[in-house]
N, C-alpha and C positions, 0 to 999 in steps of 0.2 A: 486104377483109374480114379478119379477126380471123385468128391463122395458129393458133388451137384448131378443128380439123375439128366437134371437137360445139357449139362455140360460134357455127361460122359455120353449122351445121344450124339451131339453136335460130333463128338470125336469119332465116335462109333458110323457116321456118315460119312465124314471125309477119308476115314480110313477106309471104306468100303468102296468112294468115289476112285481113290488114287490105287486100286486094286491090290491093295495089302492084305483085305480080308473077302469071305463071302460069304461065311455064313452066320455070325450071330456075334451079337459082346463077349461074350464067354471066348470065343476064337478068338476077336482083339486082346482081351487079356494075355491068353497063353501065348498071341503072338508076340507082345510083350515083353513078356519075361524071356523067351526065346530068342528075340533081336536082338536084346542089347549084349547077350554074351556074343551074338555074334559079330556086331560093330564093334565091343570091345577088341576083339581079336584084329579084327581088319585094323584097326589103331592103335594096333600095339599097346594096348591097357590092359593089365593082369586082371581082370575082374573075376573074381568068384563068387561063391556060394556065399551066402552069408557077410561076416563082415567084410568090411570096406572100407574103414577109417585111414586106413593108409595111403589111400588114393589123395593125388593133390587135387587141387578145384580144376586144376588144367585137364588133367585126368576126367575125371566126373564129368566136366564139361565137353570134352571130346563125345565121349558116351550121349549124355541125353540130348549134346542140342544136333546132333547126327539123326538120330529117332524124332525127338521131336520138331524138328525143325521147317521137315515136310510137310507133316501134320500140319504143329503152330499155325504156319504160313498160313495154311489154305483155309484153316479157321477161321484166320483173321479178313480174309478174302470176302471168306460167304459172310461171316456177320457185318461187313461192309455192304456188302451186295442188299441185306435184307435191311438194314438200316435204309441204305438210299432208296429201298422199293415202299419204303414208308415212308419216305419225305412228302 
């Protein structure tokens, strides 16, 4: 996660909202690290253990913005949302 405490909070909500997790940051981590080999596989990206420098950006890319993307999104949503509830 992200090393901004309110940033990885913000994450650690939306991931709780979109029912990815339930019980703590500590379970977003490990879910984590636990996703992405799984989306790797669903996309056909050899991801392993460790290194990774062989992977092209198209690769890489496949991987995080599949995981992130859902997330991202809805980030991007709520701090729209709290922005406007300040205007």
């Amino acid at each position: 996660m992200a090393r901004n405490p309110k940033l990885d909070s913000l994450k650690y909500e939306v991931a709780e909202e979109l029912g990815l997790i339930n019980s703590g940051p500590e379970e977003y981590k490990q879910f984590l690290k636990d996703y992405k080999y799984e989306v790797a596989n669903e996309v056909g990206v050899n991801l392993k253990k460790g290194y990774n420098g062989d992977l092209t950006t198209k690769e890489a890319g496949q991987v995080g913005g599949r995981i992130g993307g859902k997330i991202g999104g809805n980030m991007v949503k709520k701090l729209i949302e709290q922005a406007e509830s300040q205007m």
